[in-house]
N, C-alpha and C positions, 0 to 999 in steps of 0.2 A: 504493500500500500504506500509505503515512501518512495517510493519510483514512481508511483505517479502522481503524487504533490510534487516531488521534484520535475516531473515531465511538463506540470502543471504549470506552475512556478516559471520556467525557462519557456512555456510561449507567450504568458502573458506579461514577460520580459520583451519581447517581440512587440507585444502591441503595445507598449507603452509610449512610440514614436507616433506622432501623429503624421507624419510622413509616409512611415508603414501602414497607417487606418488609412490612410487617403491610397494608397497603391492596393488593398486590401478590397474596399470601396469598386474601385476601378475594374478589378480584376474578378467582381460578382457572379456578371454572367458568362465572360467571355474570355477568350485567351489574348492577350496582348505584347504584343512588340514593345521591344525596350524602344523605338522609336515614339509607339504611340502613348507611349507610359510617359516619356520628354513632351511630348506636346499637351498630353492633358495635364499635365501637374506643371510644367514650365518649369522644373530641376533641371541639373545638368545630367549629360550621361552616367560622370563618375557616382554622383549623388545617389541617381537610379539605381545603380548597378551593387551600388554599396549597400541597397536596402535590401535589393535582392536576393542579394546572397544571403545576405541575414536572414531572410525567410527562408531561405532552400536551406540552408543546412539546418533549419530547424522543423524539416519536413511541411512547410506551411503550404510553398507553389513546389512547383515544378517546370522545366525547359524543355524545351525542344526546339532545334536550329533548322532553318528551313532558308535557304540560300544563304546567304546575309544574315538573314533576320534572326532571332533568339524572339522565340515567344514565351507567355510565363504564364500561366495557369493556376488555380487552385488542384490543392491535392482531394482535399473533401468539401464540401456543400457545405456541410455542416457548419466549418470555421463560419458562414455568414450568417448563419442562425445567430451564433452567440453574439457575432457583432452587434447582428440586428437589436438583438434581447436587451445586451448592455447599452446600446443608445436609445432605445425606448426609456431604458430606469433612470438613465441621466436625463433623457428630456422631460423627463416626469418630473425628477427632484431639480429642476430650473425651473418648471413652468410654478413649482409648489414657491419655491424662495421669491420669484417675481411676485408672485402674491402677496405675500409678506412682507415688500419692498411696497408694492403698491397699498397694501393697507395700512404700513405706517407712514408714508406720505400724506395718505387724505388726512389720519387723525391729527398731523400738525395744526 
């Protein structure tokens, strides 16, 4: 069972770049080019490339080179679920604090 808190542990080390949520994001439904990965985030290659790896060796995507190109992929579906899950909880506990902000404004 501590193999997998630890396996745990070292991906959600991984997501703690919002960098990596934004290529995470990207990479939902589709496979993408480190080309197309530069032009939707506007990083640089090295940038890209340094994220990526960080997810592949933490089994997150996965490559495949096809002329030129390196495409990148998710390894499981699933990884979007949680995403999803975890920014549902957080835009839940912002939308709860804006309220809270908005109702101690009016009682000034």
């Amino acid at each position: 069972m501590k193999e997998l808190y630890k396996l745990h542990a070292e991906m959600c080390k991984v997501f703690s770049n919002p960098i990596r949520l934004e290529i995470l994001n990207l990479l939902r439904d589709t496979k993408l080019s480190v080309t197309a990965l530069i032009s939707e985030t506007t990083l640089t290659q090295a940038n890209i490339s340094q994220h990526l790896s960080i997810m592949k060796s933490k089994g997150i995507v996965t490559s495949e080179r096809k002329g030129k190109n390196v495409y990148y992929t998710l390894v499981n579906a699933k990884i979007i679920e949680a995403f999803d899950i975890m920014r549902e909880v957080l835009s839940e506990r912002l939308k709860r604090e804006q309220k809270i902000m908005s109702s101690i404004r009016r009682s000034r």
